[in-house]
C-alpha positions in Angstrom: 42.1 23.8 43.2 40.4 23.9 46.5 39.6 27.3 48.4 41.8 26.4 50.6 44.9 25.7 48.3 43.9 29.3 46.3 44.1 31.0 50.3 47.6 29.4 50.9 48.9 30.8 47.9 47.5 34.0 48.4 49.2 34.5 51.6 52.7 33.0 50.6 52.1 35.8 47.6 51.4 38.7 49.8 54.4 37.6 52.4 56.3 38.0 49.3 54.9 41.2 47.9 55.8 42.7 51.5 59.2 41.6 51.6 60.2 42.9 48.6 58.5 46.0 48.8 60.8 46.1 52.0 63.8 45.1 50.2 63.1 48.2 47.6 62.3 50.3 50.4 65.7 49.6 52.0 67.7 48.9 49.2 66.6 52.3 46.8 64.2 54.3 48.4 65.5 54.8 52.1 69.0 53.2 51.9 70.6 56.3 52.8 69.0 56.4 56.6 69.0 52.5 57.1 72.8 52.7 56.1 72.8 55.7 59.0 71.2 53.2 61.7 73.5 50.4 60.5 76.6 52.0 60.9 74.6 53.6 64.5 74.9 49.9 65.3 78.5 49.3 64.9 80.0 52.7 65.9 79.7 55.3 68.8 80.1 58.6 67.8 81.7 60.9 70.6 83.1 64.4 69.5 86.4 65.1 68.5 89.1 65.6 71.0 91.8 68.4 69.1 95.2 69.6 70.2 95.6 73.3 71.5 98.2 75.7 70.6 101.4 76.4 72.5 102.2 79.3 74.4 105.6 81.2 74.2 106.9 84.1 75.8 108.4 87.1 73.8 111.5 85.2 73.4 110.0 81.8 72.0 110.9 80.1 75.1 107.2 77.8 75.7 105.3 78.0 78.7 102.5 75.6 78.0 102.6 72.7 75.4 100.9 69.4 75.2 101.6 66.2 76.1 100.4 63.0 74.3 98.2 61.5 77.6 95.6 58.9 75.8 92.1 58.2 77.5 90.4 55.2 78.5 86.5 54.3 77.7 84.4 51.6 77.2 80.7 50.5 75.8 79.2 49.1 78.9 76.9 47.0 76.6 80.0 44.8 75.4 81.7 44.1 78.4 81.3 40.1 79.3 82.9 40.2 83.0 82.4 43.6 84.8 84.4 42.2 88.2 87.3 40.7 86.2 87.9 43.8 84.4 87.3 46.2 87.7 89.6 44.5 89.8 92.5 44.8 86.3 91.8 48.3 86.0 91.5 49.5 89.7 95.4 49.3 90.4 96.5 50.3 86.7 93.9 53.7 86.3 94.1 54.4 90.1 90.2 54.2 90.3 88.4 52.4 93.7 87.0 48.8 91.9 83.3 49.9 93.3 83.4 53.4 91.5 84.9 51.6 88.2 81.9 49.1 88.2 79.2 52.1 88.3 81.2 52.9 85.2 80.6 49.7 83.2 77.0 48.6 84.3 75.7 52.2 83.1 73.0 52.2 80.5 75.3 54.5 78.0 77.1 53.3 75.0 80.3 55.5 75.9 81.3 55.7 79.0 85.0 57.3 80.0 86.8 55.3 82.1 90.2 57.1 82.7 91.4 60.6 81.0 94.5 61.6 79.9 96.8 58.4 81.5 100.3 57.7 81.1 100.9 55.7 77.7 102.5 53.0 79.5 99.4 52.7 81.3 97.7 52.6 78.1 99.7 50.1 76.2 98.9 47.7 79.2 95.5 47.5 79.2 95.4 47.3 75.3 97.6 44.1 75.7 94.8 42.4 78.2 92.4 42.9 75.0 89.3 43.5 77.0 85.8 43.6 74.5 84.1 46.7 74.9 87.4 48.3 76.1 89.1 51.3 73.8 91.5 53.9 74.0 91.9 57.5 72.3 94.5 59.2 71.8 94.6 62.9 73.9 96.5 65.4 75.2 97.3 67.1 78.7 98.2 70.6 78.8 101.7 70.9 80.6 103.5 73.4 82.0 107.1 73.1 82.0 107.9 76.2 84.1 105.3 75.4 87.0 104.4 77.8 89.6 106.2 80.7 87.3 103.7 82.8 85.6 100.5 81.0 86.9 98.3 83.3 87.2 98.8 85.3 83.4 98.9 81.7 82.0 95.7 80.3 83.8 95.0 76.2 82.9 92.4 74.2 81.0 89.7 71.9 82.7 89.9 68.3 81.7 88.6 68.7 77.7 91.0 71.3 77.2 89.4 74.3 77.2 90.7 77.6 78.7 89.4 78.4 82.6 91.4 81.0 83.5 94.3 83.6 82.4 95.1 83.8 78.8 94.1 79.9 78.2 90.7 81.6 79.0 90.8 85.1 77.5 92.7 83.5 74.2 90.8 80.0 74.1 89.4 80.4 70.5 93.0 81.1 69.3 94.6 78.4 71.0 91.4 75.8 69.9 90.7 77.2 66.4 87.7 77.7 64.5 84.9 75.3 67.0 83.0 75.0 64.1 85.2 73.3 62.4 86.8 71.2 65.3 84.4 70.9 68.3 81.3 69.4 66.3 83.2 67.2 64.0 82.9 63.3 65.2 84.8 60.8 65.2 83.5 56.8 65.1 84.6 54.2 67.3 83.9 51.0 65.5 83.6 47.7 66.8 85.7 44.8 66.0 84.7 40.9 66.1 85.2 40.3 70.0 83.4 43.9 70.7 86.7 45.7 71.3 86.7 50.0 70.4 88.7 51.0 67.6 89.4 54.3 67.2 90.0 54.7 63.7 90.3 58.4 63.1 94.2 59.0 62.2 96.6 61.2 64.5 95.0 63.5 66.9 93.5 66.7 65.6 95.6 70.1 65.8 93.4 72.8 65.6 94.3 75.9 67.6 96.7 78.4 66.9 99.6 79.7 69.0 100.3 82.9 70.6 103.7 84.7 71.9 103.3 86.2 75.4 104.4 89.7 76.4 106.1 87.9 79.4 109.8 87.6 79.5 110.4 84.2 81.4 113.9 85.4 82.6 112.0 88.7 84.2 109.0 86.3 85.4 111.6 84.2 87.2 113.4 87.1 88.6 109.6 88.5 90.1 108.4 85.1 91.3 111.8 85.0 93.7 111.2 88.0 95.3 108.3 87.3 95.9 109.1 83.9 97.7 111.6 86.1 99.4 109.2 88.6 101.0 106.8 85.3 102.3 109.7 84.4 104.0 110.6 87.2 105.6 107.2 88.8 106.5 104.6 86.1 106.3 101.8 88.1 104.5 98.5 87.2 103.5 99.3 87.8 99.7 101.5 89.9 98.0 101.4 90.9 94.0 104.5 92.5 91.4 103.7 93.7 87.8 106.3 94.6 85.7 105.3 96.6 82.3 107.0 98.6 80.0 105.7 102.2 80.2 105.8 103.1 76.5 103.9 100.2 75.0 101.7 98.6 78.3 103.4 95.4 77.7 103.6 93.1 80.6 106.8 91.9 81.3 106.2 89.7 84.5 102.9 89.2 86.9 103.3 87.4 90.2 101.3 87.0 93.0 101.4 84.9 96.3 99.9 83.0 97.5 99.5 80.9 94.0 99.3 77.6 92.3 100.7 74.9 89.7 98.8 75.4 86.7 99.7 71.7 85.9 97.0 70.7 89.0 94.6 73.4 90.0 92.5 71.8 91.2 94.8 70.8 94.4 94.4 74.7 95.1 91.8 76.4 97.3 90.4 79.5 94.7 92.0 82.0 96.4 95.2 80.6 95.2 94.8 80.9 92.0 93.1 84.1 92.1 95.0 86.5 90.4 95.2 89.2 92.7 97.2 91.6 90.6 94.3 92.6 88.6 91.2 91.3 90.6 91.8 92.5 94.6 90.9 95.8 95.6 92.5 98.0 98.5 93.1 101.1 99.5 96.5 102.6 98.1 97.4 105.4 100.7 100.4 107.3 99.4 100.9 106.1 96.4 97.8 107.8 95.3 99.2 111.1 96.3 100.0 110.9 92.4 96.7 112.4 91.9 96.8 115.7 93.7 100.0 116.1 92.3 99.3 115.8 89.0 96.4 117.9 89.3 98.1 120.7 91.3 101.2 121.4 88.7 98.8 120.7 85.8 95.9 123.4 87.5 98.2 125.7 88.1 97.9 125.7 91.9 101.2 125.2 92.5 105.0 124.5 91.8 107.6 121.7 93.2 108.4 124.8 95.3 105.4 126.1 96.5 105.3 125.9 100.2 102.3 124.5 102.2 101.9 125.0 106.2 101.6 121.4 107.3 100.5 122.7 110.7 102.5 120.6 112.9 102.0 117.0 111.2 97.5 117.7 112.0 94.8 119.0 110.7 91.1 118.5 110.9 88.8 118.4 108.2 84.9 117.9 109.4 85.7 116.3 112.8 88.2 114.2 111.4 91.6 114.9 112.4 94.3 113.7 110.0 97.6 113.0 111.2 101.2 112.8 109.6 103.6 110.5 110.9 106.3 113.5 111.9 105.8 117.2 112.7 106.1 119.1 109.9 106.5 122.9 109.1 106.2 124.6 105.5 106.9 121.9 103.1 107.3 122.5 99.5 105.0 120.0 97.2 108.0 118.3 96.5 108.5 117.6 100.0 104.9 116.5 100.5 105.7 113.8 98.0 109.6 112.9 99.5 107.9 112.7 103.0 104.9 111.7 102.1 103.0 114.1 103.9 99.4 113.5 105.0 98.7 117.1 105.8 100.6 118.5 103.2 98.7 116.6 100.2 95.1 117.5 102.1 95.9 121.3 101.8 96.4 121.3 98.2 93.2 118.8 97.7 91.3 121.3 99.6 92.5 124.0 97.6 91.7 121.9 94.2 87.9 121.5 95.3 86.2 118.3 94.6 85.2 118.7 90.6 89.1 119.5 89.6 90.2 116.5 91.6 87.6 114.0 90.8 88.3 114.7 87.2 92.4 114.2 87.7 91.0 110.5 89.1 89.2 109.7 85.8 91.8 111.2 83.3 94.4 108.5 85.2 91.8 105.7 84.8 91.0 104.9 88.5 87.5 103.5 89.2 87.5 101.7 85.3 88.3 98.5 84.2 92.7 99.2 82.4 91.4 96.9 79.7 94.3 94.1 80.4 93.6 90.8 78.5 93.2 88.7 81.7 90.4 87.3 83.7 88.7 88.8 86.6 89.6 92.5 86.5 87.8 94.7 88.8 87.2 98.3 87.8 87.9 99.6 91.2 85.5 101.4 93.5 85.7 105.4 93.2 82.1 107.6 94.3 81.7 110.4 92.1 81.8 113.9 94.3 77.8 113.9 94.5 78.2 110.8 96.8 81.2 112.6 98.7 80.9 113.3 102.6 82.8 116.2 104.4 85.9 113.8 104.9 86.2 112.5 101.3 88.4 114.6 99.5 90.6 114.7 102.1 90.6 111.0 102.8 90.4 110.0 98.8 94.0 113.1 98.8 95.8 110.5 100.8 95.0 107.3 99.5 91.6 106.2 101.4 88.0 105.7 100.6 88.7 104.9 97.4 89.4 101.3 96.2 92.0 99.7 93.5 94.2 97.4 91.8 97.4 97.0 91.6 97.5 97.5 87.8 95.4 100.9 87.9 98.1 102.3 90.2 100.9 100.7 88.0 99.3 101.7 84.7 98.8 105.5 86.5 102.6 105.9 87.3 103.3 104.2 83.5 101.6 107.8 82.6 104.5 110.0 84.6 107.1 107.3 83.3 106.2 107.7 79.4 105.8 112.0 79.8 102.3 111.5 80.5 99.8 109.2 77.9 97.7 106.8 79.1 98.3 103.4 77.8 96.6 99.7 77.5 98.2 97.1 79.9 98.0 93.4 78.0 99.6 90.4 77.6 99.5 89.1 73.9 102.2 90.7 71.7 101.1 88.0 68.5 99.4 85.2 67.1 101.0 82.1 65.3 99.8 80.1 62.4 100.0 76.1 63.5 103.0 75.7 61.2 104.6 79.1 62.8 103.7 81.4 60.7 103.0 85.6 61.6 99.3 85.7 61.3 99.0 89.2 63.6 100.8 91.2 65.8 99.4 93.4 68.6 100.7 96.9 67.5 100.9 98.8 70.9 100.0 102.3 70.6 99.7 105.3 73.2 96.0 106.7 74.5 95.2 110.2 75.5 97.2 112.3 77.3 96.6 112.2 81.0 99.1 115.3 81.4 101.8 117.4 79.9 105.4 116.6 79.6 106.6 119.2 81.5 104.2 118.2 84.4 105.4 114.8 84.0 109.2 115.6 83.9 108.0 117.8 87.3 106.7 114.6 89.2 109.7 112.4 88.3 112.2 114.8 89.9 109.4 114.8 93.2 109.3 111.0 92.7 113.3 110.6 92.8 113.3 112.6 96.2 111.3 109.8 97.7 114.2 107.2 97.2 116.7 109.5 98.5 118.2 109.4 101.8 115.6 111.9 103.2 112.2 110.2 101.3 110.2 107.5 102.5 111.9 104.8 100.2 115.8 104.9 100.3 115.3 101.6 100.4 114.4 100.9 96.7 117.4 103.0 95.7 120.3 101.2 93.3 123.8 101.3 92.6 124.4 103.1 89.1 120.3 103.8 88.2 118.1 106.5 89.4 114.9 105.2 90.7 112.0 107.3 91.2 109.3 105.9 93.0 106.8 106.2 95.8 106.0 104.3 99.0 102.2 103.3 100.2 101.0 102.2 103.7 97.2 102.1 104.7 95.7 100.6 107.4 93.1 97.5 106.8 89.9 97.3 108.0 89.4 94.5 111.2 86.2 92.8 109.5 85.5 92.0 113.3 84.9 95.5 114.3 84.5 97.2 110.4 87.5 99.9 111.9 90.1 100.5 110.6 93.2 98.5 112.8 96.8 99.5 113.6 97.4 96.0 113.7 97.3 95.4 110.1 98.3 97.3 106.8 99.0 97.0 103.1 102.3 98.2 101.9 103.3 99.1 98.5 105.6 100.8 96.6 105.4 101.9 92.7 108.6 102.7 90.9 109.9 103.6 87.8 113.9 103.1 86.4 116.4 104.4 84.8 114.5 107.5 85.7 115.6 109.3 82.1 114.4 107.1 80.1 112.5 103.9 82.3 113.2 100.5 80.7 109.9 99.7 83.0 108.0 100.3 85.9 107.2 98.2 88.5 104.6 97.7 91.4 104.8 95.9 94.6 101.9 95.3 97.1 101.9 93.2 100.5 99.1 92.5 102.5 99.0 92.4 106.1 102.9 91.7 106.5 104.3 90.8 109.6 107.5 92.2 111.5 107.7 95.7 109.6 104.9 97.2 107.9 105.3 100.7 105.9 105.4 100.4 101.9 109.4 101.8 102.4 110.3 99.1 105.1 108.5 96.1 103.2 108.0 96.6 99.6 110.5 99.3 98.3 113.5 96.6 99.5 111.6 94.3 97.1 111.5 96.4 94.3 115.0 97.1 94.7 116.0 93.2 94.4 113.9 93.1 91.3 115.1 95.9 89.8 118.8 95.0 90.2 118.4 92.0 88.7 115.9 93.0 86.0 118.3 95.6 85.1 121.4 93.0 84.9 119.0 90.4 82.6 118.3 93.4 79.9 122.1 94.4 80.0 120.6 97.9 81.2 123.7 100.0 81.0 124.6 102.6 83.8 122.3 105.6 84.0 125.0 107.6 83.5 126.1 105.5 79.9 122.4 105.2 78.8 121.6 106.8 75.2 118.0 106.1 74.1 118.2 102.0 75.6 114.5 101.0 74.9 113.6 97.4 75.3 113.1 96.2 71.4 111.4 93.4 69.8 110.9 93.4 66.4 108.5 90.8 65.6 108.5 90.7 61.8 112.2 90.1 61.7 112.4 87.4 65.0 109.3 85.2 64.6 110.0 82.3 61.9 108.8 79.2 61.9 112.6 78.5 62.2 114.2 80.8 64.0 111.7 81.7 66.8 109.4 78.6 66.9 111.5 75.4 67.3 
């Protein structure tokens, strides 16, 4: 055998040796990661797409569900004619041909195409049978009722996750546990011609659902008025909260201007900011609650004490402040009922600064309410070391000092219950995905803010203020007592940074049947046009809400009412049956 002959056969031996040291290698030693890049070869992993909850208001009615919408991709790799496929899917996805090509000829093995497209749509392009083409199944989040409650309900961005309102606040709930859904995967594998199968089963449902303190029939009733008051005033936003004093439910939250949850994205921000909870302004009268409060509860004074109101003037450190009429001696009652400037800066002035200051905390003023919704401001209040010679006077009737509508509701909620604090918010309980109980929100009263008696004292001063003589007659109604006050402060011209007498914010806060309120309600307009105090603009709103409210919740007469209180037993009406259909 020649050397080279013994050389030959040494190689071929070797070549062999290495192969199936290779083979053992693959086959035993590190089959489990070559059997990884294999099936890397043939599939595109791409993470799971999962079904959120549905949302229901306290009466099971839904107001946001999901609707199947599947989703178009592709592997950019596999696709044989880019222009023949563009110039299909431009007029069936709605996409420009030039923007659908950048899709395709990207250097990505998953690339989406279309989201969340009509399954008609979908069933069409599956029948052209495109390689390199798929289609997932997915879901849009829909909302059947529109414009009405946009702004508690929010909306989801394009994966479904929660942006604003309670899809935000409540996104875990609705989503379920992310470990468990988000960073699972699902495998698209590839078929002979290159074509996407998705081979994962039905679509993923995850979350869990929640039941709203909302009552649609109220929410419908609030978002009415409020296209009524655009209409007649033209104001740059207006706002309602309805909540039920006892428990902090909400019942209904509207503002204008506002949005369709179902395509946010067609809305400037402002639109769907929620005003009701994040905008700040300056309350004027309304906050009159305040000295009030911490007059009768001080012992400074009675509903009949009488106050020199000096004419309708006075001046405090330079500053004179003016009433809108003359007025004599006024009782405090009467400062409320007219809504006396002068009046409610005599009794401040008596209080002192540290006595009033502390009446602003106990009512919550200058801190967040705690309402389960996105965007609350806490309000802007300076603490007396930071006061000037004007401030307690100014702060007496409603001025330097900034809010929200929902402090000044959730403040006059105190009066209405006989005088607890409690925590506005919208959940009232948490479904299982097959219906079942798994919590409810057991709503409980906070501290006391004042006594009974001094509330009891303040409702018969608030009732004055919707009589024929107050500064609301206008928010009156036919068989209920309302009791109620009126707000009207003067907005600052950015221009000049004075205040103008061109534009105001009006407002009125309210409370009925008086006795024993079923709920109280808030109303705020900015900058209206043709009228502008809180009695002319937004008691006559109130009013139409109230009426109706009162009509929906078969609120009996005043003068029939024994103990009506709003009741929803949730153990007894929530069954997967019964309440979740």
């Amino acid at each position: 055998m020649t050397r080279r002959t013994v050389f030959v056969k040494a190689l071929v031996l070797a070549a062999f040796l290495i192969i199936l040291f290779r083979l053992v290698d693959i086959m035993l030693i590190d089959h489990d990661r070559y059997k990884g890049i294999a099936k890397l070869q043939r599939t595109i992993g791409k993470r799971v797409l999962f079904r959120r909850g549905v949302i229901y208001d306290r009466n099971g009615k839904e107001l946001a569900i999901n609707l199947e919408r599947p989703s178009l991709y592709c592997d950019p790799k596999l696709i044989k004619k880019p222009e023949k496929v563009a110039v299909t899917l431009t007029d069936l996805i709605g996409r420009p041909k030039a923007e659908i090509l950048r899709s395709i000829r990207q250097n990505r093995r998953f690339v989406w195409l279309a989201r969340k497209v009509p399954p008609r749509v979908a069933e069409k392009i599956e029948r052209f049978g495109f390689g390199g083409i798929g289609i997932l199944p997915d879901t849009k989040r829909f909302y059947p009722m529109g414009f009405v409650g946009a702004h508690v309900l929010g909306f989801v961005d394009l994966d479904n996750r929660g942006k604003e309102g309670v899809e935000r606040v409540y996104n875990k709930e609705l989503i379920g546990d992310l470990k468990n859904s988000l960073n699972k995967r699902i495998y698209l594998k590839r078929d002979a011609r290159g074509n996407l199968l998705y081979t994962g089963g039905e679509l993923e449902s995850t979350g869990n659902s929640i039941v709203l303190t909302i009552d649609q029939g109220l929410q419908a009733i609030v978002e009415s008025a409020l296209d009524d008051v655009v209409k007649k005033h033209s104001p740059e936003a207006a706002s309602v909260i309805l909540m039920d004093p006892y428990t902090g439910e909400i019942l209904a939250l509207a503002n204008r201007p506002t949005f369709d949850p179902n395509e946010p994205g067609s809305y400037r921000a402002s639109f769907r900011r929620n005003r009701a909870v994040t905008d700040l302004y300056e309350p004027g009268s309304t906050f009159k609650i305040v000295m009030a409060s911490a007059a009768l509860e001080e012992g400074i004074a009675t509903l009949k004490t009488k106050v020199d109101c000096s004419g309708g003037v006075i001046e405090v450190a330079g500053k004179k402040i003016r009433d809108t009429h003359k007025h004599g001696k006024l009782t405090l009652k009467e400062i409320i009922q007219k809504s006396s400037n002068v009046g409610a800066v005599k009794v401040a002035l008596e209080l002192g600064p540290d006595r009033f200051f502390r009446y602003v905390q106990k009512y919550g003023f200058g801190q967040k309410t705690g309402i389960d919704l996105t965007g609350e401001s806490p309000g802007i209040v300076k603490p007396p070391s930071r006061w000037s010679g004007t401030t307690l006077a100014a702060m007496a009737i409603g001025y330097e000092v900034m809010v929200t509508p929902i402090q000044v509701l959730n403040a006059y909620a105190v009066v209405a219950n006989g005088g607890y604090r409690v925590r506005p918010h919208v959940l009232k309980a948490v479904l299982s995905k097959d219906g079942q109980l798994i919590r409810v929100i057991n709503s409980t009263m906070g501290e006391r803010v004042i006594s009974e008696k001094t509330a009891i004292q303040l409702k018969e001063a608030f009732k004055a203020v919707v009589s024929r003589d107050g500064t609301a007659p206008k928010a009156a109604i036919d068989g209920n007592t309302v009791a109620g006050k009126t707000g009207t402060t003067k907005l600052i011209d950015p221009k000049t940074g004075r205040y103008t007498n061109r534009h105001f914010v009006s407002s009125f806060v309210g409370m009925v049947p008086v006795e024993r309120p079923v709920f109280v309600a808030i109303v705020v307009v900015w900058d209206p046009k043709n009228a502008y105090y809180g009695g002319d603009v937004a008691a006559p709103v109130f009013r139409e809400i109230a009426e109706k409210a009162l009509a929906y919740l078969s609120v009996p007469r005043e003068d029939n009412l024994k103990e009506h209180i709003l009741v929803y037993n949730l153990d007894e009406d929530i069954t997967p049956v019964g309440y979740v259909q």
